[in-house]
N, C-alpha and C positions, 0 to 999 in steps of 0.2 A: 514506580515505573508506569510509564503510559506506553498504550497499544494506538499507534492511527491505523487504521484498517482502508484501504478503495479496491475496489476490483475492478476490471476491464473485459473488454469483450464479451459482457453477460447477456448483452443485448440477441449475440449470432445463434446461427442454428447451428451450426457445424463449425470445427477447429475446437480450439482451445482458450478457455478462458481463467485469466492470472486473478489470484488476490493475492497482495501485498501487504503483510502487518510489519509494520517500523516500530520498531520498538529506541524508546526512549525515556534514558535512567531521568530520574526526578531533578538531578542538580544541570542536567543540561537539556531541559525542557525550553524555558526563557532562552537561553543561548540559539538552541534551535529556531527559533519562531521569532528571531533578530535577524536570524544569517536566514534565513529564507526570506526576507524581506528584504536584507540587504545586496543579495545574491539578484532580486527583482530589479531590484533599484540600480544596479551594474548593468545589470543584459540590457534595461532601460521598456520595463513592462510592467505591468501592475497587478495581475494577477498567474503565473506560470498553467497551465493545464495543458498536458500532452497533447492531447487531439486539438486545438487549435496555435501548438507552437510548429512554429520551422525547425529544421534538425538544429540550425546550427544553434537557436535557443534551446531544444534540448539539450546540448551536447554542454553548453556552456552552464546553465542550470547544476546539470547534475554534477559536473565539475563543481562549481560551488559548494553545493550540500554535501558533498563529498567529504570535504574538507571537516567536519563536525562529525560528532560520533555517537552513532545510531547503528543499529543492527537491523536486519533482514530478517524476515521469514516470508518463504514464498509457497503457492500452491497453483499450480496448476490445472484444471477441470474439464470435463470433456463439455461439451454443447452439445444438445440446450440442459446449461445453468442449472436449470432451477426442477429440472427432469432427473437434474444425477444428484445420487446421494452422496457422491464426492464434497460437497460444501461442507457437510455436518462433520463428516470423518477427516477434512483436510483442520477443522478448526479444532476436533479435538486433539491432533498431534501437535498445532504450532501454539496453542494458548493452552501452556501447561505451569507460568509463572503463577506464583501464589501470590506475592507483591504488586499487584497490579493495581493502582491508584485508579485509573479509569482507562476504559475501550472506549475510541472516538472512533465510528464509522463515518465514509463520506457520504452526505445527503440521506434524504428521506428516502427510509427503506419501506416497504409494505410489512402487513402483519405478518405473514408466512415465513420472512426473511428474520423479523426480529424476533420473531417465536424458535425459530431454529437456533439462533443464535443464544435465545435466553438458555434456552433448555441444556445446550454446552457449557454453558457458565452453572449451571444448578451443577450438571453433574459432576464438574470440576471442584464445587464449592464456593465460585465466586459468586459476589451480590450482585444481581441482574441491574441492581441501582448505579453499579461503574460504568454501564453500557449507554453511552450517548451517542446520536446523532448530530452530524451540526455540518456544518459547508466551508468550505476551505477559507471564507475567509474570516470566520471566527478563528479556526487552526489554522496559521499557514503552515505546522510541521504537516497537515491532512496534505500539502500541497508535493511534499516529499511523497508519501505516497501511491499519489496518483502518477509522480513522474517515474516510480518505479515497478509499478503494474503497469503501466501503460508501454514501459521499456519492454520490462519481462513477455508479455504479449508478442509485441512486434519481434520480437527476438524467438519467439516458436515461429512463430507464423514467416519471418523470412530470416532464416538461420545464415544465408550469406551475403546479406546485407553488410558492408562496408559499416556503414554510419553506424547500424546498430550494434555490432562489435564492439565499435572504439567506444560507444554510451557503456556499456554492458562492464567492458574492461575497469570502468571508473570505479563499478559500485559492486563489482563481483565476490570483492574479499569482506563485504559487508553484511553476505548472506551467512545465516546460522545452518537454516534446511530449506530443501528445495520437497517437496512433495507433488506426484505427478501423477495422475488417472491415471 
């Protein structure tokens, strides 16, 4: 099994900020990271990331990836980030798979972040050696996850939101748990 991990709005001072781990079985890893490619290559764009798409490429995006089959785990956190100890306790309840082949986080994290991070993998028993860093377009499945943190966000932050709805709708039945400050 692989974990891609991205978070959103870690940057704010206040609200709520999403991580998203997608989880994805081993025999539909390649399959994933074709269809987010090909999913690209439809909408007619080269790289998907939320904060610089229009809805109507989100909307169509995530309808794509939709389509392929991936799981959800989401966490919710209060701001600022990196002040709450919500990160460490949200990652011990959603990374509790044994099977886990490797954790790809998006982009370069700082030491603080990958120290927290390691230390949930110790005490879970996984090898800190499956935790990688790397940028979406090494992963494009990393690309799913950013489009589904970056949903999950705007969907706290404007709950009657039209557009965010009908995205939400697509990929709702794909969560496992939701965990919320």
């Amino acid at each position: 099994m692989y974990i891609f991990l991205d978070e959103s709005g870690v940057d704010k001072q206040k609200g709520k900020s999403s991580i998203a781990l997608v989880y994805i079985t081993v025999d539909n890893l390649d399959i994933l990271q074709k269809a987010v490619l090909n999913a690209e290559r439809l909408i007619g764009i080269k790289n998907f990331h939320w904060s610089y798409s229009t809805w109507k490429v989100r909307a169509l995006f995530i309808e794509e990836i939709c389509k392929q089959d991936f799981k959800i785990k989401v966490a919710l956190i209060k701001n600022p980030f990196f002040a709450s100890s919500g990160y460490e306790y949200a990652l011990q309840h959603l990374v509790v798979e044994r099977n886990v082949i490797s954790l790809i986080i998006d982009g370069k994290k700082g030491k603080n972040y990958e120290r927290k991070f390691k230390k949930v993998l110790r005490d879970k028993g996984i090898s800190v050696k499956k935790l990688k860093t790397a940028n979406d377009e090494s992963y494009p499945a990393l690309r799913v996850a950013d489009a589904i943190a970056g949903a999950i966000r705007y969907r706290c932050e404007n709950s009657n939101d039209k557009r965010i709805i009908d995205i939400y709708e697509k990929f709702s039945k794909k969560i496992l748990i939701t965990l919320e400050e």
